[in-house]
Each structure stands twice: as structure tokens, then as C-alpha cells.
N, C-alpha and C positions, 0 to 999 in steps of 0.2 A: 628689734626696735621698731616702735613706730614709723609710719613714712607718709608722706600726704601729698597729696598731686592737686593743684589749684586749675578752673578753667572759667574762662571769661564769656559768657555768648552774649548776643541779641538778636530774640525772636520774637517776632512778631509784637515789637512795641517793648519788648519785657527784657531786662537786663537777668541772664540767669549766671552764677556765681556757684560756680561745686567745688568746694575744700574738701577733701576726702580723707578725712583721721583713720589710720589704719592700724588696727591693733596687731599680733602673732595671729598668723597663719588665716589673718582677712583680705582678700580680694577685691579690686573694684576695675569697673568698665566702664568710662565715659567716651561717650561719645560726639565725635563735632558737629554739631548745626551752624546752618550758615546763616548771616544775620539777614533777614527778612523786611525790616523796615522800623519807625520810629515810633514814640508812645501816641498812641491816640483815646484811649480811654480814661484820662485824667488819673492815672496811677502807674510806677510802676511797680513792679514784683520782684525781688534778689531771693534766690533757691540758694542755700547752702548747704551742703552733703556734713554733717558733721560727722561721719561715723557711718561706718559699712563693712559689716562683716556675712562669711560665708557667700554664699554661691545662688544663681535659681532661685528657685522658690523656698527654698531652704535657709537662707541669707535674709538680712534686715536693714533697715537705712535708717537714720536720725536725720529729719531735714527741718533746718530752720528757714524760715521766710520773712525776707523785710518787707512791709510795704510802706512806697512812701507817695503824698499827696503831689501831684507834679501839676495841678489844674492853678489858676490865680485865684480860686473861691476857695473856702471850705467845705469839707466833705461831712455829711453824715453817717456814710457806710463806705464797704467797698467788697468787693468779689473777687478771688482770686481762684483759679480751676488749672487741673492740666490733667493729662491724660498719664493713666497709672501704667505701667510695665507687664509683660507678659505674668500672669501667675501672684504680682500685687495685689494687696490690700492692707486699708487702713489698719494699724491697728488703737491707735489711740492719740490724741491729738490735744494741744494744748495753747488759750487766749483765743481758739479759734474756732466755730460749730462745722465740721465737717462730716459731709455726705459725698454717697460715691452712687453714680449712675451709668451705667451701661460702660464705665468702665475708664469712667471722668471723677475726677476727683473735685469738689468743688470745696471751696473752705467760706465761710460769711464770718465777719468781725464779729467777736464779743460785744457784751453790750459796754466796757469800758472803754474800748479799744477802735470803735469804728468812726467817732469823731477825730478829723484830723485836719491843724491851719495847712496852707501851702507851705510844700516841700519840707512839714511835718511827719514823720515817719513811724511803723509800729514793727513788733514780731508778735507771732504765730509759731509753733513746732507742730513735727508730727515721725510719728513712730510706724513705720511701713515693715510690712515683711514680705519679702523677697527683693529681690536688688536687681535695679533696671539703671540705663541708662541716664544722664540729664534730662529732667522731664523739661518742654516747652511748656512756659507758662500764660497763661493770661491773664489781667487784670482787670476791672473797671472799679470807678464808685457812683454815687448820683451825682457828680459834676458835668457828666457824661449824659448827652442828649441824642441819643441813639436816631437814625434816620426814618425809622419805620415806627409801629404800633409796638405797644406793651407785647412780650416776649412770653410764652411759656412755659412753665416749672420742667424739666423731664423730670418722668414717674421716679420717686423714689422706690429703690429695688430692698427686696426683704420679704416686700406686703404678699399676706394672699392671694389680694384683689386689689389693682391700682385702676384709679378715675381718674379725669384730665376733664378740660371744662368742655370737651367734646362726650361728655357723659353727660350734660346737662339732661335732667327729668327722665335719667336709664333708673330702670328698677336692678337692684342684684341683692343674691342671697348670700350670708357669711354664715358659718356653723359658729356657737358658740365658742368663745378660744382663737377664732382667727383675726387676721389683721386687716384691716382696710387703708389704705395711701391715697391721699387726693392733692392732685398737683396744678395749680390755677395761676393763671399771669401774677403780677407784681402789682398791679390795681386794683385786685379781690381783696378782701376783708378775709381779719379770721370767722373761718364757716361758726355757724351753731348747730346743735342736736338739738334734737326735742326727746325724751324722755331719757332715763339713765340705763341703755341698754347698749351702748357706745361710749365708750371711755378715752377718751385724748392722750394721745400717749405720747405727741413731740408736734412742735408748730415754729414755723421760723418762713420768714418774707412776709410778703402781704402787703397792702396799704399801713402804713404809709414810708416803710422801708425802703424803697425800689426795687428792693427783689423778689424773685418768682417766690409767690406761696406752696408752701408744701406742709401737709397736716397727718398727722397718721392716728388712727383708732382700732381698738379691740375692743369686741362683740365681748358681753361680760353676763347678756341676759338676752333669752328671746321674747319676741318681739317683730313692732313694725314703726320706724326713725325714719326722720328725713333730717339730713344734713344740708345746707341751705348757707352763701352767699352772696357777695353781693361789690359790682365793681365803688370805688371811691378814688375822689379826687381831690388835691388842695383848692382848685379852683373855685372847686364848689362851696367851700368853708371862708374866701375873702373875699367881700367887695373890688367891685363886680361881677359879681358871681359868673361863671362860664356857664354853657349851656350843653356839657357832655352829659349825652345817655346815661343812665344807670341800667349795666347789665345784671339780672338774675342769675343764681345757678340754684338749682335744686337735683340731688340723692339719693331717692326712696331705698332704702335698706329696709330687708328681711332678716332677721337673724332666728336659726332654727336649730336648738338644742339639737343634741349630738343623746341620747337615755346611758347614762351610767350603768354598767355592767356589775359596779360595786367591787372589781378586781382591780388591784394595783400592786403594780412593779414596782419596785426601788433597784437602783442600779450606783454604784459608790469607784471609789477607786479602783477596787480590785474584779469591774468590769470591763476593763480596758482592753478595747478592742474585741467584746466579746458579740453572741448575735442575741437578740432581744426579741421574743415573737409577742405579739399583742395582740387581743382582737377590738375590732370598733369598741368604744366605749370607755375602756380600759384605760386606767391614770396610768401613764410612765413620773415617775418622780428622780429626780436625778439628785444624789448627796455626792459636795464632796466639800475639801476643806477648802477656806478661806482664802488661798490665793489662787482659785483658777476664777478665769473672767466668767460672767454670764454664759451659756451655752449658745450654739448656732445650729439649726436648722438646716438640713442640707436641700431638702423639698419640701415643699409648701403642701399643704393640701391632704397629708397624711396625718401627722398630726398638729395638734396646733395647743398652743403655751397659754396655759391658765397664769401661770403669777411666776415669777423668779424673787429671789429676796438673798441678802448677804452676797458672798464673793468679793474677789479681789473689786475695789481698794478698801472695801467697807469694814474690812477685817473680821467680817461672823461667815461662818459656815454657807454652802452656798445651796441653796434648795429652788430647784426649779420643777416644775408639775409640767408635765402635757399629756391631751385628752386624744388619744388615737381616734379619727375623723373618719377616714376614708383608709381602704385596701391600696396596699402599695410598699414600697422599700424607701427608706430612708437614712440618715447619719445625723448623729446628735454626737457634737463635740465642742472641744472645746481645750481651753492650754492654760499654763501658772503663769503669773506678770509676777514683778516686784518692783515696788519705788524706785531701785537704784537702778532698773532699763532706763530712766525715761530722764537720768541725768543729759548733763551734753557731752560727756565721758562715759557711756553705762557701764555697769561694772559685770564680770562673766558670769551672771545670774542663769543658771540653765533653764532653759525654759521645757517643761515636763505638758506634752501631749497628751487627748485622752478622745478616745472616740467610741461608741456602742451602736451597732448596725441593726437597726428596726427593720421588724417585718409586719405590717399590720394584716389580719385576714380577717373576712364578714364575722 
């Protein structure tokens, strides 16, 4: 039979709440935090555990999250983060854009979901795997007028090659297929490219959001780009105009084909777990059916992802291309989801592993 163990905290401003729905032969561990002090960032955050099964990293979490407007004004957005468990990660997440950094989890409102009156309230879920502790939460929204200067993005993790506005006017090279991440205070603009040799693959903060900007692109053609922004203010847009600087940023990217070899791998179900040799040039193509997620990368820089198309939840077959870059070892994997994990019940969907070990040589 089911069993469920309820816990009340407050950290650090933020009331956290774990219900732990516990199915046959699921385990949980929560742990006590002492309460730390009251909300000061004009939100707070309620964590609900709804569900947790297995162990480690092997184990999963269903957690919902309330967030409610605790400020006397109205919110535009709001930000909620905490820091993930030994061996976590996201795996998919719902009403909420979520990114993970160095090992912080950050979530930013939907675009329906981030206006909110006082002590108005929303949810967020998210589907984790492996099973940690009560995570400590934080919250803020722009009600919240922080002590200091605009604040900056951290790098989002994944990219090739990550820039920060401490890259202003750096030149760098990406090989065709690779990624580029650029992460700029909460008063930058979204960047532009100049020619189509740079393709935008995700963007979220920026002016006039309050939150940090963070942009990511893939090299699609070589070439020589500049990627360029620029700070902005409401000030500057209502009489009386204020008198803030406007900061520059400028990019210079190289991007330098990788010469096709004209050889290509294809690798399917029934290469699971097997060793894959490649040399520079060389397509790896990865087929499998419909319900495994996009593939993941385990190092950067070996090789690097022309296009993915289908996979779970799109329901077509899932094909993913990568062009071996550079000499080295790497892991392309990846696992099956299904609709009824991401219930607030999930049902015992097995979830089927798949991973192929790369070798690239000159």
C-alpha cells in the first residue's frame, strides 16, 4: 500500500512543503532544514514531492511547485532555483522554462503564467531523476529591487563554447555542428547575427524581462559572424528620460567546416551499449523509435549535432546526425519517456536505456 510522509520547512524566505506519494517498493529521504529567515524577494515558493520512487541515481521525483505573489504590487515574472541532489537532473518540466547550471536548477514563468496580482498564485512541475533530499528553494520576481547592479546570466551548460559579457569584442572559432551559449545581465537586449551562418536555437531573459539573458546558437555554415547587443532601459522609453549609459557587446565568430569523409554510421536499437569507431569527418546517424527522448552528448568537442528531428513526445521516429570533429572518446545516449510518467500519479512505465561509446581518430 501506498504511504506518504508530509514535511513543513522555511529556508531562506521560501516555505518548502514535501508530500511524498510512495508507490510498492519506492523509498524516500527527506531531510530537516532549519528555518533560516523570512520572504524577501516579493515571492514565495511551496516544493511538493508528489511521487518518488527507487534509490540514487537510479530513482526519480515528480515535484510540483507553487509560486505565490507575496509583494503589494503586481508581478510581471518571477524566478525560482534550488540547487539539484547528488547525481540529478532535469528531465522534463511543465508551465515552466527550466535550465540547470553548474548544478542549480533555475525555472522562469511561462509566458501565461508569470503575471501575477498580490498573493496571487501559480504552479510549475518537474520530472527529476535520481532522488535527493528537500531541495532549499529560492525565489524572486521584478517587485524585487535588488541592492546592487544588474546581475549576470551563469553560462548555460551543454554549449561547446560559452561567452559571458566578459567576452565582449573576444574572437572564437566553432567547427561546423557545434554550439555556442551566451549569457548577458537582465538589461541586454536580445543579441543579433549578421549573416545566416549562426542559427538560434533557444533565448529567454533579456530587457525587458528582469531576468538574466541567456541565448544559445549552432554554426550551420562557415564563415565569419558577429553576434552583437546592447544594454536597455525603461527609463529611457518615458519622459523624463534618465540619463543610463548604453552598454555595447560585440562576438566575432569563426565558424570552420569540419571536409566530409562521405562515410556514415548509422547506429539503432540493437547498438546498445555497443563501441562505435569514427574518424574526423564521418556522419554518426543515430535511428531509433519514437519514444526515446532526443540524444545527449556526453563531451563536447568530439563530435558535434547537425540536426535531430522526431522522438518522444512528437511521436515520428527519432533521427539524430553528428559530424565527428575532433579525436577523442565520447557517449551518445539516451532513454524511452511516455505520457503517463509525467502524470501526478505516473503509471510503472519502464523506462528502456540506450547508450553507444564513440571513438573518433584523425
Amino acid at each position: 500500500m501506498p504511504t506518504s510522509r508530509r514535511s513543513t520547512l522555511a529556508v531562506c524566505g521560501v516555505v518548502v512543503s514535501a508530500g511524498l506519494l510512495l508507490a510498492a517498493a519506492m523509498t524516500s529521504a527527506v531531510a530537516d532544514v532549519p528555518p533560516t529567515g523570512g520572504v524577501e524577494a516579493g515571492c514565495r515558493a511551496t516544493a511538493r514531492i508528489d511521487a518518488q520512487w527507487g534509490t540514487g541515481s537510479t530513482g526519480g521525483q515528480i515535484v510540483t511547485v507553487t509560486v505565490t505573489n507575496t509583494a503589494a504590487t503586481s508581478a510581471r515574472n518571477w524566478t525560482v532555483s534550488w540547487p539539484l541532489g547528488a547525481g540529478q537532473r532535469v528531465v522534463s518540466a511543465w508551465n515552466a522554462a527550466l535550465s540547470t547550471t553548474g548544478g542549480t536548477v533555475t525555472a522562469v514563468n511561462a509566458a501565461h503564467n508569470g503575471a501575477l496580482a498580490p498573493a496571487a498564485s501559480t504552479t510549475f512541475g518537474a520530472q527529476l531523476s535520481g532522488v535527493a533530499a528537500v531541495p532549499t528553494l529560492s525565489c524572486r520576481n521584478d517587485t524585487y529591487t535588488p541592492s546592487s547592479g544588474p546581475a549576470t546570466s551563469p553560462p548555460p551548460t551543454g554549449a561547446d563554447v560559452t561567452v559571458t559579457q566578459a567576452d565582449n569584442q573576444r574572437t572564437v572559432t566553432l567547427l561546423v555542428g557545434q554550439t555556442l551559449a551566451v549569457a548577458l545581465g537582465p538589461d541586454f537586449v536580445t543579441p543579433t547575427v549578421t549573416g545566416s551562418g549562426l542559427v538560434q536555437l533557444s533565448t529567454s531573459g533579456g530587457y525587458p524581462s528582469g531576468q538574466p539573458l541567456a541565448t544559445s546558437y549552432r554554426a550551420v555554415a562557415a564563415g565569419t559572424f558577429d553576434i552583437t547587443s546592447h544594454t536597455d532601459y525603461a527609463c529611457l522609453h518615458t519622459p523624463p528620460r534618465c540619463a543610463l549609459p548604453t552598454t555595447l557587446w560585440t562576438l566575432h565568430v569563426t565558424v570552420v567546416d569540419v571536409p566530409s569523409t562521405g562515410r556514415t554510421v548509422t547506429v539503432s536499437t540493437g547498438d546498445n551499449l555497443s563501441n562505435v569507431g569514427l574518424r574526423v569527418g564521418d556522419t554518426l546517424v543515430v535511428s531509433l523509435p519514437s519514444a526515446y527522448l532526443p540524444p545527449t552528448v556526453a563531451t563536447t568537442g568530439v563530435i558535434a549535432q547537425r540536426d535531430v528531428s522526431g522522438g518522444y513526445p512528437t511521436g515520428q521516429p527519432l533521427v539524430a546526425r553528428y559530424l565527428a570533429t575532433a579525436p577523442g572518446q565520447t557517449d551518445v545516449s539516451t532513454r524511452t519517456d511516455d505520457p503517463c510518467n509525467h502524470l501526478p500519479t505516473p503509471c510503472p512505465s519502464p523506462t528502456v536505456r540506450w547508450t553507444v561509446h564513440i571513438t573518433v581518430t584523425s
